[in-house]
TIGUDO-279352 format. One record per atom (N, C-alpha, C): atom name; y, x, z; residue number from 1; residue in three letters; chain. Coordinates in nm, 4 decimals, always signed. Atoms other than C-alpha are relative to their C-alpha. Layout:
! TIGUDO-279352
+------+----------+----------+----------+-----+------+-----+
: atom :       yy :       xx :       zz : seq : type : mol :
+------+----------+----------+----------+-----+------+-----+
:   CA :        Y :        X :        Z : NUM :  ALA :   A :
...
+------+----------+----------+----------+-----+------+-----+
//
This chain:
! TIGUDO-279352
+------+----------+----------+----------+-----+------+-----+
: atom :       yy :       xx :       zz : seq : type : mol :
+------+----------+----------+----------+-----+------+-----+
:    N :  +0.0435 :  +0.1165 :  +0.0749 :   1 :  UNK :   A :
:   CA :  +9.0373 :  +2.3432 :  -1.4733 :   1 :  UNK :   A :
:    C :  +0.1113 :  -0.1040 :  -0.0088 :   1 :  UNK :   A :
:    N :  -0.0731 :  +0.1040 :  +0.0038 :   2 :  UNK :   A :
:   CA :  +9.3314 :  +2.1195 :  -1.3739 :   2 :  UNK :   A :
:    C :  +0.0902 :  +0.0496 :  -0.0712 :   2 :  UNK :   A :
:    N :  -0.0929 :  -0.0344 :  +0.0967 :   3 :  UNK :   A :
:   CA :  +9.5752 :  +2.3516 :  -1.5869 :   3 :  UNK :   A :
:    C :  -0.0599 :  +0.0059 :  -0.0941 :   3 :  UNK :   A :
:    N :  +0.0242 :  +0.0322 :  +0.1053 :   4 :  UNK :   A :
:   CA :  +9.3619 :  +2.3033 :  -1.8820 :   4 :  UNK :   A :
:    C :  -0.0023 :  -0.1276 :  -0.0176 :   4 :  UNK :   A :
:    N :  +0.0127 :  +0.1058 :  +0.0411 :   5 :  UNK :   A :
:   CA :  +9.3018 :  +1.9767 :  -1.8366 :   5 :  UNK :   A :
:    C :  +0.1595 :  -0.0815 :  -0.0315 :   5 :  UNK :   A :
:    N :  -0.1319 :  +0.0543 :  -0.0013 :   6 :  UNK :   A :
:   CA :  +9.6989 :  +1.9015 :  -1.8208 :   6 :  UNK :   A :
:    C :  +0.0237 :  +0.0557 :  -0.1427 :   6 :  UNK :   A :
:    N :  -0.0654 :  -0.0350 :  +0.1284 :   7 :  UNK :   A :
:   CA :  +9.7591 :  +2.1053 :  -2.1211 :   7 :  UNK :   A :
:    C :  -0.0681 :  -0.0861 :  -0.1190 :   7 :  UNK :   A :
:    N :  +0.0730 :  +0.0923 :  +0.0953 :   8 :  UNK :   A :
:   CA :  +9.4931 :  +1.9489 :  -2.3342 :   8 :  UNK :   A :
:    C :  +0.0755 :  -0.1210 :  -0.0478 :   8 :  UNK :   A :
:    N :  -0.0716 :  +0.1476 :  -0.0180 :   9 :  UNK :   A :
:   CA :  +9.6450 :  +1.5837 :  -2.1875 :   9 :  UNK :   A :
:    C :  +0.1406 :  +0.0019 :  -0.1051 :   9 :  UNK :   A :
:    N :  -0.1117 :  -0.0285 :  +0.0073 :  10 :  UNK :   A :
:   CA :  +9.9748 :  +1.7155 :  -2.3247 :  10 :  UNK :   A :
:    C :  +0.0123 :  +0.0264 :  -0.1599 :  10 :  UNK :   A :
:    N :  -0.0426 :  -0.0701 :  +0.1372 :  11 :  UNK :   A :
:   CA :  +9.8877 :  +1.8837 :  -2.6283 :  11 :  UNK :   A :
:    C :  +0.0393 :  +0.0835 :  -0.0312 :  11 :  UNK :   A :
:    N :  -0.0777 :  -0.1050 :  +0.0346 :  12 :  UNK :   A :
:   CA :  +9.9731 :  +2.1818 :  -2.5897 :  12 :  UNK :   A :
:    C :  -0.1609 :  +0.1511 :  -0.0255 :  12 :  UNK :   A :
:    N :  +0.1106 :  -0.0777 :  +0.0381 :  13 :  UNK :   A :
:   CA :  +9.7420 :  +2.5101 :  -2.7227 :  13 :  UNK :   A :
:    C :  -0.0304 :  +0.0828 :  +0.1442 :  13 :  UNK :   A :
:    N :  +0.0288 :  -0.0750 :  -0.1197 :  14 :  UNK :   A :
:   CA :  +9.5504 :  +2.6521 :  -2.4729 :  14 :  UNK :   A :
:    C :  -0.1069 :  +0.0941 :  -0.0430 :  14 :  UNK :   A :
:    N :  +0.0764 :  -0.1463 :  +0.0794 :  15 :  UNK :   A :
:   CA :  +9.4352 :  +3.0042 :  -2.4907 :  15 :  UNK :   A :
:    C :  +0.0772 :  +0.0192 :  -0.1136 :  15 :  UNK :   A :
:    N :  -0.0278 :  -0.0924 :  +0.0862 :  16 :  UNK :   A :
:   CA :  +9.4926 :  +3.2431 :  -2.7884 :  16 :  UNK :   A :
:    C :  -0.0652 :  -0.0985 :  -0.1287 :  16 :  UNK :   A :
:    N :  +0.0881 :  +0.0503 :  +0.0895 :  17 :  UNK :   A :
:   CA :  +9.2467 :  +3.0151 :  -3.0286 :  17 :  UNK :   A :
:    C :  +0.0799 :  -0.1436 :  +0.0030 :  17 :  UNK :   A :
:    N :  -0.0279 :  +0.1422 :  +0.0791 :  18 :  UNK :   A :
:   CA :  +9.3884 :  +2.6491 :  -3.2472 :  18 :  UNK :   A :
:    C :  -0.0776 :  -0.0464 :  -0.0547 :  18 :  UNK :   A :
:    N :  +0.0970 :  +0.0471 :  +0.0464 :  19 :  UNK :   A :
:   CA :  +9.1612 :  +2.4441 :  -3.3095 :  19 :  UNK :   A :
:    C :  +0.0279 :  -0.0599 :  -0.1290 :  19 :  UNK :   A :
:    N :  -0.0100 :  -0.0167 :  +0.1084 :  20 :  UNK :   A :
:   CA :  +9.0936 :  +2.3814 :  -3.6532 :  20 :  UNK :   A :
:    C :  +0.0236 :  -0.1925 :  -0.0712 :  20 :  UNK :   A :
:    N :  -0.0433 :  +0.1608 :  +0.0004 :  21 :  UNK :   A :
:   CA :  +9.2782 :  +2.0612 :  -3.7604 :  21 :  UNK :   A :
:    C :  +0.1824 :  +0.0239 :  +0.0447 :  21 :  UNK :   A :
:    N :  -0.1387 :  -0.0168 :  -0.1004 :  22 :  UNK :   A :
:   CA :  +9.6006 :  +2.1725 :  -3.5467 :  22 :  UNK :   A :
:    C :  +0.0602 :  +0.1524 :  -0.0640 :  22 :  UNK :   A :
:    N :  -0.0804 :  -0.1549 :  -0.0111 :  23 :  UNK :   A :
:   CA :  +9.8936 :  +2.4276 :  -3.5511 :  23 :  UNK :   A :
:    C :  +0.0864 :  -0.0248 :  +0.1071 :  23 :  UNK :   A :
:    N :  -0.1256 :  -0.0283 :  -0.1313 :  24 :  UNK :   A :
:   CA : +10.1089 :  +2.5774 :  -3.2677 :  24 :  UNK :   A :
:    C :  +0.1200 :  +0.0193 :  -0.0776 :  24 :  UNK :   A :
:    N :  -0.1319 :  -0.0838 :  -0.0052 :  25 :  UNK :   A :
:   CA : +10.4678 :  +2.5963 :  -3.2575 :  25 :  UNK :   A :
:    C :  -0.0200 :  +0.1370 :  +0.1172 :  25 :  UNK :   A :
:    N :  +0.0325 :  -0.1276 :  -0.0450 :  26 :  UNK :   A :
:   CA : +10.5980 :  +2.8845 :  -3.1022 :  26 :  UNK :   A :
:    C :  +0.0528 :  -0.0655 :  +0.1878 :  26 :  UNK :   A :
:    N :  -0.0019 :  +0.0799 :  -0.1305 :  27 :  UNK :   A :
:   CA : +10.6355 :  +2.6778 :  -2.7569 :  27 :  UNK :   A :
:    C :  -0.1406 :  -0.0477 :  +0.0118 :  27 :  UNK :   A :
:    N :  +0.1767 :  +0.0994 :  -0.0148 :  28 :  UNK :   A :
:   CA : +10.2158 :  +2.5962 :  -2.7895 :  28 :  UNK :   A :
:    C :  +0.0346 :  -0.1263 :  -0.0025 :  28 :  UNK :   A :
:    N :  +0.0409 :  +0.1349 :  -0.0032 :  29 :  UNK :   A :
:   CA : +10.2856 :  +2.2385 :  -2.8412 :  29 :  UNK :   A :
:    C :  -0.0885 :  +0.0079 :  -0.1378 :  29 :  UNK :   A :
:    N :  +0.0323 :  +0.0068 :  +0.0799 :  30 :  UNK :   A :
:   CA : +10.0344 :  +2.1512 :  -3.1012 :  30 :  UNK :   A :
:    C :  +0.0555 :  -0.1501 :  -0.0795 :  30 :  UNK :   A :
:    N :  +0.0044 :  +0.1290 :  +0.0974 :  31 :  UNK :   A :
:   CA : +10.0822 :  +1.9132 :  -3.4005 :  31 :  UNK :   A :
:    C :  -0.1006 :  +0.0125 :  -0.0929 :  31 :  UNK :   A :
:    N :  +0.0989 :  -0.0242 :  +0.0605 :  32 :  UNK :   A :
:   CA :  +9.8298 :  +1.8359 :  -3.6547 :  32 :  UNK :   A :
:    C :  +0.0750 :  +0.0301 :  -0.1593 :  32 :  UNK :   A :
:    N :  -0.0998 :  -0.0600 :  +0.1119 :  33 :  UNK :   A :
:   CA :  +9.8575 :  +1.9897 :  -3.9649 :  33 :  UNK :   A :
:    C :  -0.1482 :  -0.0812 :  -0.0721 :  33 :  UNK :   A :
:    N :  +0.0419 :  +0.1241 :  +0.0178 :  34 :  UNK :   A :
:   CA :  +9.7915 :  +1.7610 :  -4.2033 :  34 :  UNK :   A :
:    C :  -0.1568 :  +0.0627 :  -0.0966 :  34 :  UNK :   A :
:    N :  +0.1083 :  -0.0832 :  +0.1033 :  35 :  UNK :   A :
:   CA :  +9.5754 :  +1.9817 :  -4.5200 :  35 :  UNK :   A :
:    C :  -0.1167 :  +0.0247 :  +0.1060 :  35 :  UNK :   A :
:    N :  +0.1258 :  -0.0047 :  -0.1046 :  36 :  UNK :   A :
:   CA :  +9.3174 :  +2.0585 :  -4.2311 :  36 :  UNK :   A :
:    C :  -0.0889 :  -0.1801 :  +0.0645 :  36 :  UNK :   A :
:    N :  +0.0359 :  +0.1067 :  -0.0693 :  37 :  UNK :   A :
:   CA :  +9.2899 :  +1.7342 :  -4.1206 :  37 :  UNK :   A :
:    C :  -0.0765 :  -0.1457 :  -0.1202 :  37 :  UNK :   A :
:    N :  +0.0899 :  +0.0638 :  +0.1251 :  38 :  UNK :   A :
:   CA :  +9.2208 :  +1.6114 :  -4.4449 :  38 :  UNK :   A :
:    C :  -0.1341 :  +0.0287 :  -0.0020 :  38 :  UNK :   A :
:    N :  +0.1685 :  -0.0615 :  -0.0159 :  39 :  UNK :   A :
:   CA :  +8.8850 :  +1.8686 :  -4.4641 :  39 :  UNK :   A :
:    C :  -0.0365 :  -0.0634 :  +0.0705 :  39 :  UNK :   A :
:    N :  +0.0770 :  +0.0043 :  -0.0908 :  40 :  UNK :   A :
:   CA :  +8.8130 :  +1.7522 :  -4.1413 :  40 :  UNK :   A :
:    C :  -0.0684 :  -0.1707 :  -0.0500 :  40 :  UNK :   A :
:    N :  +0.0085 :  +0.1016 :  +0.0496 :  41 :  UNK :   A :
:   CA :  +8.8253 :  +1.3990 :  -4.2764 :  41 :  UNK :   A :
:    C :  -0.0947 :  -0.0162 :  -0.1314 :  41 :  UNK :   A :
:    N :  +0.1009 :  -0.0425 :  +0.0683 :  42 :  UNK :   A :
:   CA :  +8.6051 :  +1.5038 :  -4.5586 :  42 :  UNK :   A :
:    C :  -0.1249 :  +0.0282 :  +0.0661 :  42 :  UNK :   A :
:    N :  +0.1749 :  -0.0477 :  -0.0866 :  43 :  UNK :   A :
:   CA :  +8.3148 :  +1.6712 :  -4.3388 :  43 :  UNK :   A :
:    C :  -0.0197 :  -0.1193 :  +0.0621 :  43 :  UNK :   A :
:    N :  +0.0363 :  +0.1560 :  -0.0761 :  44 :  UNK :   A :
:   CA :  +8.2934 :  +1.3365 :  -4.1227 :  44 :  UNK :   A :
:    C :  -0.0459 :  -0.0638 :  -0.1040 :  44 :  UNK :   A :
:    N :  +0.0313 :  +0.0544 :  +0.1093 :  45 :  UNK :   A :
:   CA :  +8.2676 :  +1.1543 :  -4.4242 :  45 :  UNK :   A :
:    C :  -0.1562 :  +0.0653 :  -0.0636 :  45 :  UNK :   A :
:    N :  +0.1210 :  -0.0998 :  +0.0590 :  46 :  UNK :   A :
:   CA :  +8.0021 :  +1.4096 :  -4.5942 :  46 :  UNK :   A :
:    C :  -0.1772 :  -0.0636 :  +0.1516 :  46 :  UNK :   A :
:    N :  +0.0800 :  -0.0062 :  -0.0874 :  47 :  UNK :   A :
:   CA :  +7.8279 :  +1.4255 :  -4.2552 :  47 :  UNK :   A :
:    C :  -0.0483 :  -0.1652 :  +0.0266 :  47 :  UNK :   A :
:    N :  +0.0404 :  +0.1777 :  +0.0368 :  48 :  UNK :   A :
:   CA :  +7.8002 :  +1.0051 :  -4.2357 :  48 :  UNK :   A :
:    C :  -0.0919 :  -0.0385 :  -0.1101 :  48 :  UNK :   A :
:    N :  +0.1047 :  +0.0337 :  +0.1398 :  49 :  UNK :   A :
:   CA :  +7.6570 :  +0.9789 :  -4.5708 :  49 :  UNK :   A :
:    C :  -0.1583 :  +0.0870 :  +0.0315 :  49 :  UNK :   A :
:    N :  +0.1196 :  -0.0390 :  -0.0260 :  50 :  UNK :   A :
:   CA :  +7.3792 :  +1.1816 :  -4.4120 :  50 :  UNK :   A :
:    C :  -0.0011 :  +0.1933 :  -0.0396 :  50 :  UNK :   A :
:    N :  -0.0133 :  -0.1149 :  +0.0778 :  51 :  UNK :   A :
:   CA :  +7.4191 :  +1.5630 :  -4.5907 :  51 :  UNK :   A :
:    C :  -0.0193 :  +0.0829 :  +0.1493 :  51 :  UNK :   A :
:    N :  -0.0243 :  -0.1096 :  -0.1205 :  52 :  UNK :   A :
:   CA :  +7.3403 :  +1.8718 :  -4.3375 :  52 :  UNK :   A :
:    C :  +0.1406 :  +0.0620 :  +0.0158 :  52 :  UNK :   A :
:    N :  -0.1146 :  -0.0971 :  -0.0375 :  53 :  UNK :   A :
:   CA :  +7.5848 :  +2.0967 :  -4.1774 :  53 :  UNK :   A :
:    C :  +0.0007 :  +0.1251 :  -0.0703 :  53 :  UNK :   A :
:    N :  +0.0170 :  -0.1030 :  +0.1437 :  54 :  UNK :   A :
:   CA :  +7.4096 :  +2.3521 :  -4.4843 :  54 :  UNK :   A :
:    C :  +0.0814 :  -0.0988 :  -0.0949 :  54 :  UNK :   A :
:    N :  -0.0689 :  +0.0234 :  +0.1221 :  55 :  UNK :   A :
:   CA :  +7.5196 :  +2.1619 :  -4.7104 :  55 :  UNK :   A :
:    C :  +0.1096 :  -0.0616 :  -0.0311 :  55 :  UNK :   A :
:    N :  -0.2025 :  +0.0058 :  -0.0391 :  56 :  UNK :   A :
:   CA :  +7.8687 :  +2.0136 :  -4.5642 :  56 :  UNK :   A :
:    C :  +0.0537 :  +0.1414 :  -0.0329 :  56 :  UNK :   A :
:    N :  -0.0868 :  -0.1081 :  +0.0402 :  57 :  UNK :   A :
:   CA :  +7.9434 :  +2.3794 :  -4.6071 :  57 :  UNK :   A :
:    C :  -0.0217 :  +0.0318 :  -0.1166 :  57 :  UNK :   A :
:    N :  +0.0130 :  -0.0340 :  +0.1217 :  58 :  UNK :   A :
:   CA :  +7.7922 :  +2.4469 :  -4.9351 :  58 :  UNK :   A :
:    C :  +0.0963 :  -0.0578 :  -0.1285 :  58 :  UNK :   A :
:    N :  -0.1037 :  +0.0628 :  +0.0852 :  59 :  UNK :   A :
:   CA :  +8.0118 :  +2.1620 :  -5.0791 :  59 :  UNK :   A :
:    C :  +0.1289 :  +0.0653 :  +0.0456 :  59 :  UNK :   A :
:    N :  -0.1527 :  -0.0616 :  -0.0129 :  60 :  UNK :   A :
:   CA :  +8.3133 :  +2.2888 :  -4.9294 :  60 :  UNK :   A :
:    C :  +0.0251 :  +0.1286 :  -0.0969 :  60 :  UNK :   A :
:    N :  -0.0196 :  -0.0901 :  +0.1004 :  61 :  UNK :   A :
:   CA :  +8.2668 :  +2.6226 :  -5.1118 :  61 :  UNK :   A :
:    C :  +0.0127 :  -0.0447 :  -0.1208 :  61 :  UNK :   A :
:    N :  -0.0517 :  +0.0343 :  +0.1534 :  62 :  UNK :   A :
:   CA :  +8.1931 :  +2.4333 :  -5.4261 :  62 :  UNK :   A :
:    C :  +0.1291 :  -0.0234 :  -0.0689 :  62 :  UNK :   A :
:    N :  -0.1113 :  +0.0626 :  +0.0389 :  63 :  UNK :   A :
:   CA :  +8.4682 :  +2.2367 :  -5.4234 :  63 :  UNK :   A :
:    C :  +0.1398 :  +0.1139 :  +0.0371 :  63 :  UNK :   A :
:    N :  -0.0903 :  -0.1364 :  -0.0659 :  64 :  UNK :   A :
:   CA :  +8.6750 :  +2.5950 :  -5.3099 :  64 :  UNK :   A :
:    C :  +0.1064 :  -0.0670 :  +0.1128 :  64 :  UNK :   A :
:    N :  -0.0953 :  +0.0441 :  -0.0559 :  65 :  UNK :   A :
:   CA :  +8.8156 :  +2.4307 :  -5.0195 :  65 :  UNK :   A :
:    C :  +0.0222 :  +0.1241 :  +0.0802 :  65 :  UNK :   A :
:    N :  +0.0266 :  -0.0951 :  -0.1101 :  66 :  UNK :   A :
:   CA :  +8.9893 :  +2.6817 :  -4.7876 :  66 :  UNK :   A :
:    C :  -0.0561 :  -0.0524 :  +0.1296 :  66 :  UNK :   A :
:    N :  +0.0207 :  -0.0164 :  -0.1818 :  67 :  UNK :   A :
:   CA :  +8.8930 :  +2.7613 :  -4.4406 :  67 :  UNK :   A :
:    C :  +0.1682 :  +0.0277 :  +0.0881 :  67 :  UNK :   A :
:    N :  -0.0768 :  -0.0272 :  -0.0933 :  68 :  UNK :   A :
:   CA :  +9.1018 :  +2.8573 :  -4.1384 :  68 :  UNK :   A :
:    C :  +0.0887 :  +0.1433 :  -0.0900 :  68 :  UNK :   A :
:    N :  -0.0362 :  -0.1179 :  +0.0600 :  69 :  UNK :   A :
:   CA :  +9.1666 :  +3.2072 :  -4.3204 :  69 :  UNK :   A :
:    C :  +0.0734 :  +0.0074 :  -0.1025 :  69 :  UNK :   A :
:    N :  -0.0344 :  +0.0015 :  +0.1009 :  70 :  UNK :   A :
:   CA :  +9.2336 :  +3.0826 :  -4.5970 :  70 :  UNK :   A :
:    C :  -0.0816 :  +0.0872 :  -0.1631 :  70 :  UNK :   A :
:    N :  +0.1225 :  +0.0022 :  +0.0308 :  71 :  UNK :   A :
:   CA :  +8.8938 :  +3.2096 :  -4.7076 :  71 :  UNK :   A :
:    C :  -0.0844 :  -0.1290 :  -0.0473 :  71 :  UNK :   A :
:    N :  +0.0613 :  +0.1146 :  +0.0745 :  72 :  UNK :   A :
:   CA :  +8.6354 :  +2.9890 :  -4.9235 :  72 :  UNK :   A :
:    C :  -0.1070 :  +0.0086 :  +0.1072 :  72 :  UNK :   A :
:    N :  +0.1588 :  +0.0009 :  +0.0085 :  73 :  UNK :   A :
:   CA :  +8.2996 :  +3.0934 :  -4.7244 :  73 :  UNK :   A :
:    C :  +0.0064 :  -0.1535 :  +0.1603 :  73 :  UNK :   A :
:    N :  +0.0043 :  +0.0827 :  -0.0955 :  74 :  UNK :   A :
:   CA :  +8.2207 :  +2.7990 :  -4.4814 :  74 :  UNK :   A :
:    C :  -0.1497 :  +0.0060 :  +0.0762 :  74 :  UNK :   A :
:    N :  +0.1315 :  -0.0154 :  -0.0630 :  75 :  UNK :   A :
:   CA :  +7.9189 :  +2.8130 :  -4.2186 :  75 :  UNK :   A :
:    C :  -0.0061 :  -0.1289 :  +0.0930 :  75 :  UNK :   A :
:    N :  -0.0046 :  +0.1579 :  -0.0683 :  76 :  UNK :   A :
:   CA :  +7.7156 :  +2.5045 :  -4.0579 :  76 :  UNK :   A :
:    C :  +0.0700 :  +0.0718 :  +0.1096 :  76 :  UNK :   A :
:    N :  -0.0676 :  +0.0182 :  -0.1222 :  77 :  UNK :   A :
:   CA :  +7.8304 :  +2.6333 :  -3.7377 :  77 :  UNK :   A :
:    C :  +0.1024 :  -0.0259 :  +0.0468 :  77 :  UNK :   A :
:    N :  -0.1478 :  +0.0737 :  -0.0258 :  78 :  UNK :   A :
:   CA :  +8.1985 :  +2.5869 :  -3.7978 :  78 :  UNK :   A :
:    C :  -0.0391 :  -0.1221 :  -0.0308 :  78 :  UNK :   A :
:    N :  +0.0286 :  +0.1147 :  +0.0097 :  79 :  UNK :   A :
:   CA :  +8.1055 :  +2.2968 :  -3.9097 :  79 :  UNK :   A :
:    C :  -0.0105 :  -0.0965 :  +0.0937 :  79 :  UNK :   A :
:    N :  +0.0060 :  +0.0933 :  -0.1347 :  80 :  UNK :   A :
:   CA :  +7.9328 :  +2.1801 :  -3.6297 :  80 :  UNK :   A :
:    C :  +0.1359 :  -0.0063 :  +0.1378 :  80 :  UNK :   A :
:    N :  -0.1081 :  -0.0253 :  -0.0894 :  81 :  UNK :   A :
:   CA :  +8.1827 :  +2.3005 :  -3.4365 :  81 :  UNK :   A :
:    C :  +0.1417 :  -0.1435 :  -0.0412 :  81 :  UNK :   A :
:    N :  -0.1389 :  +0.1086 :  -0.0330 :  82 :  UNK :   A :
:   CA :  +8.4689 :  +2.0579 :  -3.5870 :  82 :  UNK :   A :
:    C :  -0.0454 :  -0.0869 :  +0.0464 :  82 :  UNK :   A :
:    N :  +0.0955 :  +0.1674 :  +0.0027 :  83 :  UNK :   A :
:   CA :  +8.2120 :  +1.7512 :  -3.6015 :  83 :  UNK :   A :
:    C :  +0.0051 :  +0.0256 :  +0.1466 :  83 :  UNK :   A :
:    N :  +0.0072 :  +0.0334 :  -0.1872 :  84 :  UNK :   A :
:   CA :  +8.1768 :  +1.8118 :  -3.1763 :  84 :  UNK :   A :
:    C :  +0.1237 :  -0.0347 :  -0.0174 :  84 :  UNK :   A :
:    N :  -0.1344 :  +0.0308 :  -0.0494 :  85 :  UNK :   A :
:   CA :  +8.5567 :  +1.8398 :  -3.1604 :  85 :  UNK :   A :
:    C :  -0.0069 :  -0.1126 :  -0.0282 :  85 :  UNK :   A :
:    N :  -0.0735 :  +0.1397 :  +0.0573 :  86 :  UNK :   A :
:   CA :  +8.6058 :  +1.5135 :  -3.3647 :  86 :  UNK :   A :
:    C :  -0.0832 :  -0.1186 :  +0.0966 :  86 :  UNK :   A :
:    N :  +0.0410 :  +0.0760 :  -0.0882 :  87 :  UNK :   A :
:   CA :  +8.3081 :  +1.3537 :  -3.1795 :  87 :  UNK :   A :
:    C :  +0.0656 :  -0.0197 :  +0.1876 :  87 :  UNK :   A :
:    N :  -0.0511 :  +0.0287 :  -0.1688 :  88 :  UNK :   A :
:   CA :  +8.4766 :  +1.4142 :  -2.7818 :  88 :  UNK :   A :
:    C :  +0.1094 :  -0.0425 :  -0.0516 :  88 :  UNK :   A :
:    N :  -0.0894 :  +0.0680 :  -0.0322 :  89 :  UNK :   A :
:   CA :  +8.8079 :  +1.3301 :  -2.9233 :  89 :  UNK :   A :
:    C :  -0.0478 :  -0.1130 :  +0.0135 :  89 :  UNK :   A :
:    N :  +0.0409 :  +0.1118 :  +0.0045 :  90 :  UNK :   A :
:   CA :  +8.6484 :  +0.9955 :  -3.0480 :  90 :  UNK :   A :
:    C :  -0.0600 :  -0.0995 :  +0.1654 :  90 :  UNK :   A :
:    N :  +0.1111 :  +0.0346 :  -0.0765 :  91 :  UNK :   A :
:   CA :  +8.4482 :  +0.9222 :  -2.7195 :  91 :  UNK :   A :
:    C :  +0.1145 :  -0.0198 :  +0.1421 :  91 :  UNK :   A :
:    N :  -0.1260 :  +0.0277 :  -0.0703 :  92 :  UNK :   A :
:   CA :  +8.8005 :  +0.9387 :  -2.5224 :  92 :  UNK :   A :
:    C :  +0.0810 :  -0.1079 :  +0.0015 :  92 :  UNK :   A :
+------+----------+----------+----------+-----+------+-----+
//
């Protein structure tokens, strides 16, 4: 726990998985990459105005935003999934 919690502190990727917003160099430090961070900045927005985590993703397809893949299909659960991330950074 205390070597995740240092890497986190640090910024650096921990584990095999980047969270979606971020990219690794090839040293795991993360930086944010910015086109992701925009979406993410979109779903917050979406999700404020009130809209589900159905239909935060339904607009994303409309509007053909990619995903992680670089795939269109978006599901609430990623969804929810960034909205936690963005909520614990916030709460830090």
């Amino acid at each position: 726990k205390t070597a995740i919690a240092h890497k986190r502190k640090n910024g650096e990727k921990i584990g095999r998985h980047v969270e979606f917003g971020f990219s690794a160099d090839s040293d795991g430090k993360l930086t944010a990459n910015r086109k992701e961070q925009e979406i993410i900045e979109l779903i917050v927005r979406l999700r404020q105005g009130g809209q589900t985590l159905q239909s935060i993703a339904i607009e994303l397809m409309r509007l053909q935003v990619p995903n992680r893949v670089g795939g269109q299909t978006w599901y609430p659960t990623t969804i929810k999934t960034i909205l936690d991330r963005q909520n614990s950074i916030r709460q830090k």
